[in-house]
Every structure is written in C-alpha cells, then in structure tokens.
N, C-alpha and C positions, 0 to 999 in steps of 0.2 A: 315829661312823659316817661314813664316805665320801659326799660329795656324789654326789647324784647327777641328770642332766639329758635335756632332751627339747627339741627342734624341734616346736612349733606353733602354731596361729593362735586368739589369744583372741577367743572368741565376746564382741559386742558386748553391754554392759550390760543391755541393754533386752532384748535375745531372749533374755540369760542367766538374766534373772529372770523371764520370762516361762514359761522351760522346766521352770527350779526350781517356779514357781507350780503347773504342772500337773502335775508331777512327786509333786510336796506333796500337791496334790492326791488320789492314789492310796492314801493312808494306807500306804506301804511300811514294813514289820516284818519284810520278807523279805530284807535286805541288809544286811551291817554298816557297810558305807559308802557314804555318801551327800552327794556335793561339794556345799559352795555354791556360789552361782551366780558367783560371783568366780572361781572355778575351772574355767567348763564351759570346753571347748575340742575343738580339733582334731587331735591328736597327729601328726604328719606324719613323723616320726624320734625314735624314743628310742634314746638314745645309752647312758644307766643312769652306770656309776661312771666315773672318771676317773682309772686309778691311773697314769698315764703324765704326769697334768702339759697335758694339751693343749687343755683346756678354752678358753684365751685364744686360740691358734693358729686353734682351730675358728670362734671366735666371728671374727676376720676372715677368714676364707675364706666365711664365707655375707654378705660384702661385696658379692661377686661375683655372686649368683645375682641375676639379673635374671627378673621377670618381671611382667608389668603385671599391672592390679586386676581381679577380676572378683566375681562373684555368688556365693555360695551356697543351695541351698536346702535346708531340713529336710523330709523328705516325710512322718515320722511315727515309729513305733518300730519297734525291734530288739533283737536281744539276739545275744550268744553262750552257747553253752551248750544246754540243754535247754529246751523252751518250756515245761515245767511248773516247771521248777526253774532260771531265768535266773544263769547267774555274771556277767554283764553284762547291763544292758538302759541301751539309747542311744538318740540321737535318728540318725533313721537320716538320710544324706546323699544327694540326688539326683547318680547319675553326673555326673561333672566335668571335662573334659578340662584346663581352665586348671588346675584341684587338681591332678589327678594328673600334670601336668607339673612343677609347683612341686617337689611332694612327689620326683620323679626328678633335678631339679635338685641340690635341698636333699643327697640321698643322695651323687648326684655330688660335690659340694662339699666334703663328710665325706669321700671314701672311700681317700686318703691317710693316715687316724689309724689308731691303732692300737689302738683301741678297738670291739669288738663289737655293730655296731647289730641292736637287732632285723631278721631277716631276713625276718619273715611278711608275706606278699602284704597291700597297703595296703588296707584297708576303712578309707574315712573314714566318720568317725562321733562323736558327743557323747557320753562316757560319762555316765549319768543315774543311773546307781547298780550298785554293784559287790560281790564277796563273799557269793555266796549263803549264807544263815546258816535259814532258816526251816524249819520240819518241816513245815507242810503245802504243796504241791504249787498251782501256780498254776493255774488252769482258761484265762484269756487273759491276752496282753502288754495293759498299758492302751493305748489309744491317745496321739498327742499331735498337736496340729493343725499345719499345715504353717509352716514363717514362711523367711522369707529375709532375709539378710542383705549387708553388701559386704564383701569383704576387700580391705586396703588395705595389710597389712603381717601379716608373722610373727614371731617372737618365739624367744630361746632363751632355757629357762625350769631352776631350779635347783627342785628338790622338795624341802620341807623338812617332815616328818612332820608334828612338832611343832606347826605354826602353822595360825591359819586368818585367810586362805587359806593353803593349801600349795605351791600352785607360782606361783614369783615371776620375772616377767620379767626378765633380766640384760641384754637387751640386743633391741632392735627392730627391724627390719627394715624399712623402709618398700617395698611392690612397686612397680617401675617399668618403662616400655615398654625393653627394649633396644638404642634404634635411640642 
C-alpha cells in the first residue's frame, strides 16, 4: 500500500492525554476507532497518496512558511455527521485567525504539486473518535472541558495503518515571526 500523508500540528502530551482521559471516560462502543492520545492532532492539509514522487520536494517547500507561535484553545465537543449517530466526534477549536493563516500558508506552499489536497472548507478540530459503527442512537454528544494549549511548530506526518501510534512525524516545523 502507498504511503500516504498530512500537514498538522501534534497536540501537546499533557492536553492529549488529558482529552484521551475524558474521552475514555464516556465508555464509547459507538466507533470503531478510537486514536491514542499519541496521535490527537490538528490536521491542517491532507495531502493522502504520493504517486508522483514529491513527498521530499514538498517537505522543503513548507521551509518557507513563516509564521510566528500562538495559542490554541479547546472550547469542548463536536462532531460531523448526525448528532444521534456521530461519524466524527472532536474536540471542537475556538476560532483562530494565527491557525487559519498557517493552515492558507501551508496550502499555499503545497499548491505547485501535483497531488490532490483535500479541498473542504478548514474546520480545525481534534478528532476524538471516528467511524460510526453502533446500532443504538446517541441521545447527547459528551461534553469535554475547555483546555488550551501553545503551538510552536507543525509537523508533516506519514500515516501508517499498521502501528500504534499511526501517524509518525517525518519532519517538523518550528513557527517563527517573519520579519
């Protein structure tokens, strides 16, 4: 099988097991997967297969993307899908203007390859569990408490089924001011 890759920003150790905790906490039987916390993250660009070869090109082109550190905060959950029957439920992201500039950068940087990035409008967010698999119907999304964190660098990440964790940093990004 074809490697395949993504641009984003690994959530700090501490908030990732923190989210895993409460996550855990909900006793979910309603998804068939469900990341450790080694794996929460911010997806900013999925890129997917590489059948061109251009994996290495791409990885010095976001050399360039400049942009200094800021904050994140978690305001609680979400999901996509249906609120009885979640195909995603996330740790939802307080609007972000420093994120959502990263993430236009990042696209920018990429948009010479000839590989087909997801093109759906950017919802940042922590996936907390995926693949709705359950036969009864959820009545509410759990909650999750708010936390924040700094980002300081992002990350292009190689997904690998097989392992755990599954998606493995190839290469890191440190953010810095532009000037």
């Amino acid at each position: 099988m074809e490697n395949h890759y993504f641009i984003g920003i690994k959530v700090p150790l501490q908030t990732s097991r923190s989210l895993a905790e409460q996550r855990n906490s909900w006793g979910l039987l309603s998804h068939k997967r469900i990341p450790v916390a080694e794996d929460l993250h911010i997806t900013l660009v999925f890129i997917g297969g590489d059948p061109q070869g251009e994996i290495d090109a791409a990885a010095d082109a976001l050399e360039q993307v400049e942009q200094a550190p800021f904050d994140v905060t978690i305001t609680g959950t979400g999901y996509f899908g249906k609120p009885e029957r979640p195909r995603v439920v996330y740790a939802a992201i307080e609007e972000n203007v420093l994120l959502n500039e990263l993430q236009k950068k990042i696209k920018q940087a990429l948009s010479g390859f000839r590989w087909s990035p997801d093109n759906k409008p950017f919802v940042p967010h922590i996936t907390l569990a995926n693949k709705w698999t359950a036969k009864e119907a959820w009545t509410e999304i759990p909650a999750l408490e708010p936390e924040r964190f700094g980002v300081t660098e992002f990350c292009l990440f190689r997904i690998e089924p097989g392992s755990t964790p599954r998606y493995v940093a190839i290469k890191t990004y440190k953010l810095k001011d532009g000037v």
